[in-house]
C-alpha positions in Angstrom: 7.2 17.1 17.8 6.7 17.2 13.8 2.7 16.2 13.2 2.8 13.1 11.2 -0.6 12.4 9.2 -1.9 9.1 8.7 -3.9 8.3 5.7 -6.0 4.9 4.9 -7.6 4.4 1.7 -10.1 2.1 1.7 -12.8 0.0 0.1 -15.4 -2.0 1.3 -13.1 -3.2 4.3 -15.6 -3.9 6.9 -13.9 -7.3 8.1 -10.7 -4.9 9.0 -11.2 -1.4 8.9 -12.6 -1.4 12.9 -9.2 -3.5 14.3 -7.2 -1.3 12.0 -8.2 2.0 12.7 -8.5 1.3 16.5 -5.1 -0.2 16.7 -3.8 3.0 15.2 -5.9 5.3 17.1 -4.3 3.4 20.3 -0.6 3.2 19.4 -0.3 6.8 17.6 -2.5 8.8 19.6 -0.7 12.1 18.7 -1.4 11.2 14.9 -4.0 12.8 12.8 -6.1 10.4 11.1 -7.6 10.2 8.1 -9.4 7.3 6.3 -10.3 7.6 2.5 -13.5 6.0 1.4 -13.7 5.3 -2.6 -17.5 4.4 -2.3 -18.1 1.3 -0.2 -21.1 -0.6 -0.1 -20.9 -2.0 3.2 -20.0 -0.5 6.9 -16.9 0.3 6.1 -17.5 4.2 6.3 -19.7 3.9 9.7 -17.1 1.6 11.3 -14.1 3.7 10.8 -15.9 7.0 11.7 -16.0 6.2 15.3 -12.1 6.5 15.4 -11.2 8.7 12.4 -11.9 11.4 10.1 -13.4 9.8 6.8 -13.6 12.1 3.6 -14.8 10.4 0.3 -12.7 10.4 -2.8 -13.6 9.2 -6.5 -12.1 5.4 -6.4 -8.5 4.3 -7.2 -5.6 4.1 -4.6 -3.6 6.7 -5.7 -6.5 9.2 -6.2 -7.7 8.2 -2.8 -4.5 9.2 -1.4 -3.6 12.3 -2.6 -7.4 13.2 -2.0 -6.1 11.9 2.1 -3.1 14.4 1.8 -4.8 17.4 0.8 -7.3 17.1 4.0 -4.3 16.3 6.0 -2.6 18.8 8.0 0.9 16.8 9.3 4.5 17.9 8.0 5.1 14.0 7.8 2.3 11.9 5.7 2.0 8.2 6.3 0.4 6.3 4.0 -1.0 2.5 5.6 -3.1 -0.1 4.1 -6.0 -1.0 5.9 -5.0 -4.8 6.2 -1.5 -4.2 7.7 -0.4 -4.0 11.4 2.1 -1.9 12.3 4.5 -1.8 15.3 4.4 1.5 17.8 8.2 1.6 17.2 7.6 3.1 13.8 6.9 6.7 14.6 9.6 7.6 16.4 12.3 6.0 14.3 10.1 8.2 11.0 10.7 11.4 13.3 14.1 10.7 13.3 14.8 10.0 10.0 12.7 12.8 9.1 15.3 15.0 11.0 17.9 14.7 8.6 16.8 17.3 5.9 18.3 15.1 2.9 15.6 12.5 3.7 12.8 12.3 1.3 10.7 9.4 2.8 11.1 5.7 3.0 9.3 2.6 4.6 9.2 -0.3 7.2 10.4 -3.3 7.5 7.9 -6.0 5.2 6.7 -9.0 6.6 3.6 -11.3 6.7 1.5 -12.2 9.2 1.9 -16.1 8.4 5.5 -18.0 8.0 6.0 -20.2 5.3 9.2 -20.5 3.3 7.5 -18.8 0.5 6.7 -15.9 2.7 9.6 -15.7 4.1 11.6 -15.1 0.8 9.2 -12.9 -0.2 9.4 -10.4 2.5 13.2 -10.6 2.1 13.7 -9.9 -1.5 11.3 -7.1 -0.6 13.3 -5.4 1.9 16.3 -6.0 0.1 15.1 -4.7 -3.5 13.6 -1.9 -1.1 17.4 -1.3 0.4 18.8 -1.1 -2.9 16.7 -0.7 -5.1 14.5 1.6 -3.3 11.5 0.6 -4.4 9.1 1.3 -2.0 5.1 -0.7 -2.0 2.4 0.5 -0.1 2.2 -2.9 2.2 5.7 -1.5 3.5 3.9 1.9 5.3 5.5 4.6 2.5 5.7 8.0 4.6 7.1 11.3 2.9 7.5 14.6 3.7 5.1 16.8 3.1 7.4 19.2 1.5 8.6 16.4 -1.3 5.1 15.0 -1.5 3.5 18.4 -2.9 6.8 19.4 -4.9 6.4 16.1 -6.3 2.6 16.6 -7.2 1.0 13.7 -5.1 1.1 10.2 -6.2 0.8 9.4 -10.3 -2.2 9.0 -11.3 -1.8 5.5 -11.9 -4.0 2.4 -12.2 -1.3 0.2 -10.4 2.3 0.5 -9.5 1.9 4.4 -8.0 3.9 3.1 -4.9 6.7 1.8 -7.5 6.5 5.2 -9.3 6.3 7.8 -6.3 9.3 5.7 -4.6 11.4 6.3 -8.0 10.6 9.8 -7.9 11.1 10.6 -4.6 14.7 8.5 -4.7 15.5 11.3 -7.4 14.6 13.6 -4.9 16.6 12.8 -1.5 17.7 9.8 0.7 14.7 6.9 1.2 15.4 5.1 4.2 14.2 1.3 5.1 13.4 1.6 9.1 13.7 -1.7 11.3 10.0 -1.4 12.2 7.9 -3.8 10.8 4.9 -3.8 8.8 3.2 -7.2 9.0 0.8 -7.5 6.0 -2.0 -9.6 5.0 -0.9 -12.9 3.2 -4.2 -13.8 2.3 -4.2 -12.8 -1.5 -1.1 -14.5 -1.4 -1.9 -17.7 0.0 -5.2 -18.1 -1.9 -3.8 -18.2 -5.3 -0.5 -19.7 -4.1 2.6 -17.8 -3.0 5.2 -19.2 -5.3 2.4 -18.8 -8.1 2.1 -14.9 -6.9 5.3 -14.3 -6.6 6.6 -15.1 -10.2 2.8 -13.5 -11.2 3.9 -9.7 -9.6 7.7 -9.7 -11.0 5.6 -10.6 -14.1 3.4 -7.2 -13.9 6.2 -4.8 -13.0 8.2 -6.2 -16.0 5.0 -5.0 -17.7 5.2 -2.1 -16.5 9.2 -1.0 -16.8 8.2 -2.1 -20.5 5.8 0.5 -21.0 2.5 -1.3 -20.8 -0.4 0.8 -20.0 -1.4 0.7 -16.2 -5.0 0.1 -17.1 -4.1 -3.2 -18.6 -1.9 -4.4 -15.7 -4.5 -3.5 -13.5 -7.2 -6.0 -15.3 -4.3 -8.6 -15.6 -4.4 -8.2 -11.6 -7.2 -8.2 -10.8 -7.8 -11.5 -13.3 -5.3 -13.4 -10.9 -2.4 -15.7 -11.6 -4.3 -17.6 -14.3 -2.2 -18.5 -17.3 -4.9 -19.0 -19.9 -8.7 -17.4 -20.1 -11.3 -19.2 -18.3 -12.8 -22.1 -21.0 -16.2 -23.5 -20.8 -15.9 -27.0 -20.1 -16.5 -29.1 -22.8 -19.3 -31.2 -21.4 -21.0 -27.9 -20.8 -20.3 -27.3 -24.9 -21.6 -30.5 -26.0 -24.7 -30.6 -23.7 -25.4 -26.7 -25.8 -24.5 -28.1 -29.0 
């Protein structure tokens, strides 16, 4: 059977990285795999040691990455968030897509691990826009083979959006493929700032980014949230200085 590689990066993901890696050590046990530290602070490094191979990269998701791939030995590299649960369906049905050489890569099936209506949508535009768009995210489990992946350089170098990116090079590349296995992800970002809210927020960012802003500043507009203006000292706080 082709060797599939799985690669994690991570980041101070103590609360998750010991259900995560475990669960994947359990339902892939013919799986290589490899978590990719970017310098956490807590036990992030120590907890996933006892079920995987940790290496330590300079930080950044798609630095991590490639940095998983070139330690990785698998013909078939699978690249999974640390916050996502994914079904044991899933490798056999990447085998078998795998099989047809025209094939570059793909992902599962989105979905969250809460339902809302918000949610809901959300996952289905994303499977749709993945369908025919194909534009792959990393919360949708991108695997690629090996083969495309190095032809292709790795993932760009990017600050964000190197999930969009690789997924619009690879489709220039061969046949992506949406697989009915799901990957449930984490809603919790979405739910703390408000999914509507985040919704209209990330079509925002990718519009910044098919315009040509630089990745550095979408990043920081990220990782600011879904605010639409600076934060402002309150003005009680002004007078009482004044």
């Amino acid at each position: 059977m082709t060797q599939v590689s799985i690669i994690v990066p991570v980041l101070n993901e103590e609360a998750t990285i010991h259900g995560a890696v475990s669960r994947l050590r359990r339902d892939f046990p013919d799986c290589e795999l490899v978590v990719v530290d970017g310098g956490s602070t807590d036990a992030t490094v120590e907890l996933a040691s006892r079920h995987a191979t940790v290496i330590s990269s300079e930080r950044g998701r798609a630095r991590q990455m490639n940095e998983g791939a070139r330690h990785a030995s698998g013909a078939i590299l699978w690249f999974i968030h640390a916050d996502t649960a994914i079904e044991p369906e899933a490798l056999g049905q990447i085998r078998a897509a795998l099989a047809d050489p025209t094939v570059a890569g793909g992902g599962l099936t989105l979905r969250f691990d809460r339902r809302t209506p918000a949610l809901n949508y959300l996952a289905w535009t994303s499977n749709a826009r993945a369908r025919r768009l194909h534009h792959i995210f990393g919360d949708q489990a991108m695997f690629i083979r090996r083969t495309v992946f190095d032809s292709l350089g790795g993932y760009p170098d990017l600050a964000i959006m190197e999930d969009l990116e690789m997924s619009r090079r690879l489709h220039r590349r061969g046949q992506l493929r949406l697989l009915p296995a799901t990957s449930t992800a984490s809603s919790r970002r979405l739910v703390t700032h408000g999914t509507w809210r985040m919704i209209a927020f990330m079509q925002y960012l990718k519009l910044l980014y098919f315009a040509g802003v630089a990745p550095e500043a979408i990043r920081a507009r990220y990782t600011a949230g879904p605010r639409l203006l600076p934060n402002r000292t309150p003005r009680a706080a002004r007078t009482r200085r004044s």
